[in-house]
N, C-alpha and C positions, 0 to 999 in steps of 0.2 A: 504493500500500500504506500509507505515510505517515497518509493522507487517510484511508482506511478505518478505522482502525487509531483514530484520533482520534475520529472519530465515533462506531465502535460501542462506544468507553469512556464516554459521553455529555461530550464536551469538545467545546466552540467553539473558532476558533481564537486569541479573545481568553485565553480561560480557560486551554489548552494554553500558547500560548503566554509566560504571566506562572509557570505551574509550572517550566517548560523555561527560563525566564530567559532567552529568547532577543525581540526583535522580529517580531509578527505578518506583518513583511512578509518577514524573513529563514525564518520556519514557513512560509510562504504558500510560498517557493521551493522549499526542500526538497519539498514537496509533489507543485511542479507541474514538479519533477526539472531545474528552471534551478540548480539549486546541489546538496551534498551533505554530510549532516551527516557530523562524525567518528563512528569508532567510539564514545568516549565518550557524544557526544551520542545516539546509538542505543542504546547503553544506560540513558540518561537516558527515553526517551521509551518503552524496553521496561518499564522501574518503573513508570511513570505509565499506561501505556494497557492495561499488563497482560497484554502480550504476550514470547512469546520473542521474543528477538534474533532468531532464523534466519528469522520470518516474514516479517519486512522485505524479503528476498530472492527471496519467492517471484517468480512471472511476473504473478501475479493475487489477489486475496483468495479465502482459503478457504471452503467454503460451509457455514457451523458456524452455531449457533444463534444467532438474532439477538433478542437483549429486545428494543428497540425496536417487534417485531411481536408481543412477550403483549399479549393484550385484558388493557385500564388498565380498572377498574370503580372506580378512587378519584376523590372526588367531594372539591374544596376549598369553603372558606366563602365568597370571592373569585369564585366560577364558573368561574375560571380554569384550564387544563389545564397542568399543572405538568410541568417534565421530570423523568425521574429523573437522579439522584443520581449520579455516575460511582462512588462506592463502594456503591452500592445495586445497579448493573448491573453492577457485580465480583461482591456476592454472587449474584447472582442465575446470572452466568454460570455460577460454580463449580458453586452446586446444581445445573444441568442437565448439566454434565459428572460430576458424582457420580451423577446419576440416571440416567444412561445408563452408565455405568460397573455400579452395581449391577443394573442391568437384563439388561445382557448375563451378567453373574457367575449372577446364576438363572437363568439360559435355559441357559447350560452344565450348572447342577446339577440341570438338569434340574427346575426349577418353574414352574409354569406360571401362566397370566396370573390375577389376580385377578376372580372371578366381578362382586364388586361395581362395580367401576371401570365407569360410564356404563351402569348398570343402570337406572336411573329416565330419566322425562321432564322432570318438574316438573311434572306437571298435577296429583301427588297432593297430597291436602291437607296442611300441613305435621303437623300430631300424626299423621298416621298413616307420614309418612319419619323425623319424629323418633323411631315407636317402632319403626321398621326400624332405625333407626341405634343405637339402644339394643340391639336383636338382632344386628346385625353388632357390634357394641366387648364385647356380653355384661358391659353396666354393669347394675347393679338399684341400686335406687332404695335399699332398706335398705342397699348399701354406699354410696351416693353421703352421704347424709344423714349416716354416720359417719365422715365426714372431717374434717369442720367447720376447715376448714384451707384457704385460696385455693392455697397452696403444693401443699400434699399433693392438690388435687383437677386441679391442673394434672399434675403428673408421672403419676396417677391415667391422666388420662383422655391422655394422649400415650403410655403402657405400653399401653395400651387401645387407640389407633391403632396401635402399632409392631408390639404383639402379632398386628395381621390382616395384615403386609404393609407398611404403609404407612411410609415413610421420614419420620421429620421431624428436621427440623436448623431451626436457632437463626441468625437475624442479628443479627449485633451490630453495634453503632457506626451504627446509624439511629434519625433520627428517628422515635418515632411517628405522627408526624404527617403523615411521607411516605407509610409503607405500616406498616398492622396486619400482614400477611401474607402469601402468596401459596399458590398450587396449581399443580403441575405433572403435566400429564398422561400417564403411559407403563403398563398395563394390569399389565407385570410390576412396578415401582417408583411405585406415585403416591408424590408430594413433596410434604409442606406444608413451608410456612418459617413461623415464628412470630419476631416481632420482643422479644429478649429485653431490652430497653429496655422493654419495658411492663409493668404489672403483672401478678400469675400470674391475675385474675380473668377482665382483658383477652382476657392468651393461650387462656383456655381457649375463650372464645365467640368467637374467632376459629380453633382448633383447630376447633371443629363447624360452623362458616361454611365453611372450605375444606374440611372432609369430606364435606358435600354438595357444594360444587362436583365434587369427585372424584364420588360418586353420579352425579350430572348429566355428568359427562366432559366438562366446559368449564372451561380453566386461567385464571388471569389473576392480577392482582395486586388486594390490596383494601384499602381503609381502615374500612369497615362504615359510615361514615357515606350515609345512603339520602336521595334526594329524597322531600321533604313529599309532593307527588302525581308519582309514577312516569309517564311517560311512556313514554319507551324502553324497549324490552327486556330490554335492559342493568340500567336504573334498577327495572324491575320485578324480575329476576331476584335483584338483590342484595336486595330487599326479603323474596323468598322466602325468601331463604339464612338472613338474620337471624331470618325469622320460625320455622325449621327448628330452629335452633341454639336460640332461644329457648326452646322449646318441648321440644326432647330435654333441656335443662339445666333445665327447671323446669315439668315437664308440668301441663297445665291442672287434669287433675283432680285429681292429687297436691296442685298450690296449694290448688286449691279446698276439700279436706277441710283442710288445714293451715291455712285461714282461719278455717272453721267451730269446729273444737278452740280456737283463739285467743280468738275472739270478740271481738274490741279493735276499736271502731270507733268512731269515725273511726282510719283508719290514719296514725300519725303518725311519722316518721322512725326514732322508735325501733323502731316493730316493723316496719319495712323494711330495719332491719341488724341484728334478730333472725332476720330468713326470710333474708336475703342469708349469714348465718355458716350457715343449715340446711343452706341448698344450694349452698354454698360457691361464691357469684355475688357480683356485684359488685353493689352499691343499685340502681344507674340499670337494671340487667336486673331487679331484683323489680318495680319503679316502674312499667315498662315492662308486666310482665306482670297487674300490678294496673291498670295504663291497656285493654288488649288484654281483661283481662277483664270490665272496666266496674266496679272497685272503686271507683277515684278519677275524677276527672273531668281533660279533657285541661290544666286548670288548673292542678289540682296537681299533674300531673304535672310540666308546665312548671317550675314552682315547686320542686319535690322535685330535679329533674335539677340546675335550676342552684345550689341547694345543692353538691349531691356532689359538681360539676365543679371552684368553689370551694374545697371542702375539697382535690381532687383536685390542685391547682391548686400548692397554700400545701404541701402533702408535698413532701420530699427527692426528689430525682430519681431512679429506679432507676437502680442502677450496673447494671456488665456480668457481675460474680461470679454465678455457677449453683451454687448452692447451696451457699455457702461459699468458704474460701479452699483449698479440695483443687483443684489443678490438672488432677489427673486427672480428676474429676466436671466442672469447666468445660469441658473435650476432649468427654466423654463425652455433653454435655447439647450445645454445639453442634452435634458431628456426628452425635449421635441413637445411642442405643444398639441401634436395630435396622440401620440403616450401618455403626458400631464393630465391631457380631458381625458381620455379613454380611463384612468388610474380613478379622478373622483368620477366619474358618473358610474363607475362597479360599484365605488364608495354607495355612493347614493340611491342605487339598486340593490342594497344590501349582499351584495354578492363577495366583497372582501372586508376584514376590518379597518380601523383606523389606524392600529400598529401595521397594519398591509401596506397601507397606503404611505406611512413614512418609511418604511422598507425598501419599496419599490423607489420612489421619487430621492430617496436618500438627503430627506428631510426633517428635522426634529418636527415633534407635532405642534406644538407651538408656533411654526414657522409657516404650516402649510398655509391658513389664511393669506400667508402676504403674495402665493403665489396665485392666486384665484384672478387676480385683475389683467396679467398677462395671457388669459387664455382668453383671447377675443374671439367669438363663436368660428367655427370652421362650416366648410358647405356639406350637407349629410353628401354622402358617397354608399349609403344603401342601398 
């Protein structure tokens, strides 16, 4: 159990071992039941691997979700296959235990599975899933354009996922670097995770990356970064996802009249962060779609990207704050405000307790009041 318990935290028993303050070969015993830690120490390794105490006890390991088997679509610079993060595979476990938590909670209230979830194949072309995906979130193009805001077009287009159904919750305390995102597949609760370490431009073209993957009904974890020439299936499919998401965020023919009205050519940086504020994207997605459309050449493209990356680079780090310093909107923005409402209306349907409801929302009860004014009504999706 020990042994189990270690691993599916993603801990070695170097790494375990130097947390727990103990000698790799004294962890090595424990393990292999030639010794036995104290209670202290069992609670020492229940903090760390994120487990209750009581499971230490069982006869055998539980048979509960295992990360280690989500299909990895993240691709490093190195070529190397990286592990995850042991607090990347805490967040990840909770999301699947909230998801299956709210999954069961609408099956009780009687809702039923979402029509879209693995409705497509991927054979369709991407402008024409991108304007299905514009018909499913019911975004137009005149409110997208009057955002002019990366902030406001991210909460925008995640009101716009939560409103059909779909759960999204916020990881904190991870690198970008490790993972943009993730999808989790359950027909009553699809989950995206959005890494709130990134910027809101980021978030969003990773919100419409995992929202096709949910279309397509294949989970996994992603970083968006795609190989030059796709091979694998895998490597292809991520290629489609960004070209989907690309494409619902800044439609071909939309760009195309918004070039002609301009008229400025040669396009030069500046009117690449004039159309990136229109469509409230980040540079490197208009550069892209001015690459995709044959405005610029893959030169300056090149050229253009490692600018931005540069400037992107030399910026302040995002902190972890969700739109300000209100506690209750941080709560609300991590656990997703269609979780938040889904958690008290069980409440309110007598279907969980009040210690359920500060459980789940990881909230003192005291607290929850302040969270109620953040959950401004959502569109039924029954």
């Amino acid at each position: 159990m020990l042994r189990w318990a270690r691993k599916t935290a993603g801990y070695d028993v170097a790494a375990a071992a130097q947390e727990l303050k103990q000698s790799e070969e004294r962890l090595l015993q424990w393990e292999q039941g030639k010794a036995y830690p104290s209670i202290a120490q069992l609670r020492r390794m229940s903090d760390l691997y994120k487990r209750p105490t009581a499971v230490f006890y069982l006869p055998e390991p539980p048979q509960d979700f295992s990360v280690q088997r989500l299909p990895d679509f993240r691709r490093f610079p190195d070529g190397e296959r990286h592990p995850l993060s042991p607090h990347l595979i805490y967040l990840i476990r909770e999301a699947h235990e909230r998801q299956e938590w709210a999954a069961q909670i609408r099956q009780e209230m009687g809702m039923k599975p979402l029509s879209f979830v693995g409705s497509v194949t991927g054979d369709e072309p991407p402008d024409v899933l991108a304007q299905r995906i514009r018909e499913i979130l019911d975004v137009r193009m005149e409110d997208q354009v009057s955002w002019r805001s990366t902030v406001r077009a991210r909460r925008q287009w995640v009101e716009s996922c939560e409103a059909k159904g779909v759960i999204v919750f916020q990881l904190h305390g991870v690198d970008p670097q490790e993972t943009r995102g993730l999808a989790l597949m359950n027909p009553l609760a699809p989950t995206i995770c959005l890494n709130s370490r990134d910027v809101d431009s980021a978030r969003v073209f990773t919100l419409i990356h995992e929202f096709t993957h949910i279309l397509l009904g294949i989970e996994g974890i992603s970083d968006l970064r795609v190989a030059a020439e796709p091979r694998t299936r895998d490597e292809k499919r991520e290629v489609y996802c960004n070209a989907v998401a690309a494409e619902t965020l800044v439609p071909s023919k939309h760009l195309q009249r918004t070039l002609r009205a301009m008229a400025a050519f040669p396009l030069e940086d500046k009117q690449v962060g004039r159309l990136a504020g229109q469509y409230s994207v980040s540079r490197e997605v208009i550069a892209r779609r001015l690459l995709t459309l044959k405005y610029i050449s893959r030169t300056t493209y090149e050229e253009m990207r490692a600018r931005f990356l540069r400037e992107y680079e030399k910026a302040p780090p995002k902190g972890e704050s969700e739109g300000g310093p209100s506690y209750a909107r941080t709560i609300v923005s991590r656990r997703g405000r269609a979780f938040t409402r889904l958690v008290f209306d069980a409440y309110a349907d007598s279907l969980i307790t009040l210690r359920d409801v500060s459980s789940l929302l990881g909230v003192k009860v005291n607290h929850l009041e302040s969270l109620k004014p953040e959950l401004t009504p959502l569109t039924s999706f029954a």
